[in-house]
N, C-alpha and C positions, 0 to 999 in steps of 0.2 A: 467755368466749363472744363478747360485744365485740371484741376481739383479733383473733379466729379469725377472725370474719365479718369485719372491715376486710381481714384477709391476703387473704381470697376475695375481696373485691371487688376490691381492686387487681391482682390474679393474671390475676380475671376482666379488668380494661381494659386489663392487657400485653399478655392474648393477643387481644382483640378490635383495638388495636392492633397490634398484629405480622400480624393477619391482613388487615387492609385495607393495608396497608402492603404486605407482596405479593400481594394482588390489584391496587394500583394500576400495582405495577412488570409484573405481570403482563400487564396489559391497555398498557403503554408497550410490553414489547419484545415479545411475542407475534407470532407472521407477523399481516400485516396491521392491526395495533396502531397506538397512537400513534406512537412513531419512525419507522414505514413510510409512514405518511399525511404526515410530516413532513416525510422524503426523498424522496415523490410528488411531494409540492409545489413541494419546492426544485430539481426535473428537468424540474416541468411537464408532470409526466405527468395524463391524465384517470384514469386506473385506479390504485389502491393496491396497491404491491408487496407482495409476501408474501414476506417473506424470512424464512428457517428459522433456528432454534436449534441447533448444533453444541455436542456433549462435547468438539470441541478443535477449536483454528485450523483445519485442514485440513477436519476435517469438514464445520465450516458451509461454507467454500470451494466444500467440494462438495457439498452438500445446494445450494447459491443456483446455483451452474454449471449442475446438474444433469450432471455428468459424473463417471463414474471412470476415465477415461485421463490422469491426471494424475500430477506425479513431484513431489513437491518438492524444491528444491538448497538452499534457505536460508530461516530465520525470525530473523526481528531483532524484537526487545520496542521498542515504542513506545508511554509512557505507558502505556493502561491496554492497548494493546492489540497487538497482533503485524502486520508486513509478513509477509505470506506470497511467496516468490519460486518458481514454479514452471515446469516444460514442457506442455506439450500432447504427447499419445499416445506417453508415455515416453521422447521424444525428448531423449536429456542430452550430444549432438555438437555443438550449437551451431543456428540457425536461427529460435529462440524464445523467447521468456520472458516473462512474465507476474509482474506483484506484482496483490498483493490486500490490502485496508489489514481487518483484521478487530478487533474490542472485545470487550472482556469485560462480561460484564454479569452478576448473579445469577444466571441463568436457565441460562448458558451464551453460549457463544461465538456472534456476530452479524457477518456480512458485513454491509461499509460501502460499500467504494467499492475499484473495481479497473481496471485496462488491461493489454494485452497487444500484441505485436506476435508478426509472422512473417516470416522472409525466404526466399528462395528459396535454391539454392545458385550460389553466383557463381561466376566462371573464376577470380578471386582474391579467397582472403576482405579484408574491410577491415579495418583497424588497428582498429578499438570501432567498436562499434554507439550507439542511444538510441532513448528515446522520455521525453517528459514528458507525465505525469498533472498535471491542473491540478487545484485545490481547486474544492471543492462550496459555494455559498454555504449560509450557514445550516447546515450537516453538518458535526460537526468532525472532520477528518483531518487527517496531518501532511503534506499534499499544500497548494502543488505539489514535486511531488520529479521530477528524473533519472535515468534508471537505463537500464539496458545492462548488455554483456558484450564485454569487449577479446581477441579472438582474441590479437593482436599483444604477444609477452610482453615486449618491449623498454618497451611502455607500464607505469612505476609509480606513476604518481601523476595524477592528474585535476583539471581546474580548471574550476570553475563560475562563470561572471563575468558580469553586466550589462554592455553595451557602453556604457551612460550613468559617465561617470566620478566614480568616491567613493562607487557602488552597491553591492548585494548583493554579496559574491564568498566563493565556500566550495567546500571540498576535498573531494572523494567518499571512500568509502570503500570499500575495494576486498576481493572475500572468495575465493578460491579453493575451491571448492567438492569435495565428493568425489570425483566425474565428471572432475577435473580442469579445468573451467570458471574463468573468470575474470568475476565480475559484478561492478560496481560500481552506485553509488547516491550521487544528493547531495540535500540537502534546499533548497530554497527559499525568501527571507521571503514571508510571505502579498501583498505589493506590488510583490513582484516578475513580470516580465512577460518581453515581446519586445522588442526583440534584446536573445539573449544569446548569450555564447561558451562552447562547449567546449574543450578544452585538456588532452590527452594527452602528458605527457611522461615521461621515460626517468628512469634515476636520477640523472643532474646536471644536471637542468631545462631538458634540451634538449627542444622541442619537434618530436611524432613527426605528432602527428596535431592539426587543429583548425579547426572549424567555425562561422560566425556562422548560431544559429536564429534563423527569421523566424513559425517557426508554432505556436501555443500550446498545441497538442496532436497534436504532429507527431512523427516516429518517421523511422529513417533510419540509413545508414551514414558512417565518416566515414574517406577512404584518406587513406594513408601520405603525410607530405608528404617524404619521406626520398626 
């Protein structure tokens, strides 16, 4: 009997246990929870965002957007959590894209942090596009990162470089998408800043296309120097 009642009582402190345990995580990722009052803070907002719970990347995307005119072309896994790469009102010819950094969490899936651009249409497209998302202090994302989409298919390979010498320098990653799209992305060290250069070139390292950034969360086209 001894026995029996120790099992129960330990039984009894797993599950009391396990149930404060998610109601704490409960009340951290909940809309308007701890993490949202966290990210308020770190944006300087006076109001606590409410950001919703998604069954999968895209949902939360589009539960925090509040929109369903959206396509997605690409999802790349980062740590615990997914790059969502998307268009605006099913648009998959070129003129937009959009990433969005989303995490996993118990509960489901949680928008973190995201940017977008749009371009009009030109008389001639330009060899790559960009914009860079910078990082969120206090929020962890794998921002800041670069990212675009290279019209210009002569362009294979991308260079990301600090103009300070012996700095940052790293290679985007380039994904052709089903739409036939051409997007790339490069990642960032966290120290990293302005000016830097981009760097479009062909398959024997000729350069096509290449731009010094001066703005830290600036977005743009970059023509053919061909």
């Amino acid at each position: 009997m001894k026995t029996t009642r120790r099992w129960g009582i330990a039984a009894g402190v797993i599950l009391a246990s396990v149930a404060v345990l998610y109601i704490l995580l409960y009340m951290y990722e909940k809309p308007g929870g701890w993490s949202d009052r966290r990210m308020s803070q770190a944006l300087g907002l006076a109001q606590t965002l409410q950001i919703p719970l998604g069954g999968t990347p895209e949902e939360a995307v589009r539960l925090f957007r509040e929109s369903d005119s959206m396509t997605v072309v690409h999802k790349e896994t980062v740590g615990r959590g997914e790059l969502v790469f998307l268009t605006r009102s099913g648009q998959q010819e070129g003129g937009d894209l959009q990433v969005e950094y989303v995490r996993k969490t118990w509960l489901g899936w949680k928008w973190v942090w995201g940017a977008g651009y749009g371009q009009g249409e030109a008389p001639s497209p330009a060899a790559m596009n960009y914009m860079r998302v910078p990082e969120v202090e206090q929020v962890s994302t794998p921002f800041p990162m670069v990212f675009g989409e290279v019209p210009d298919p002569a362009i294979q390979q991308i260079i990301v470089q600090q103009k300070e010498a012996g700095t940052d320098k790293s290679e985007a990653k380039l994904i052709r998408t089903v739409s036939g799209r051409t997007i790339w992305f490069a990642f960032q060290a966290a120290t990293a800043g302005v000016p830097f250069e981009i760097e479009g070139l062909d398959q024997t390292g000729k350069i096509i296309a290449a731009k010094v950034i001066t703005d830290v969360q600036g977005s743009g086209s970059i023509d053919s120097s061909r």
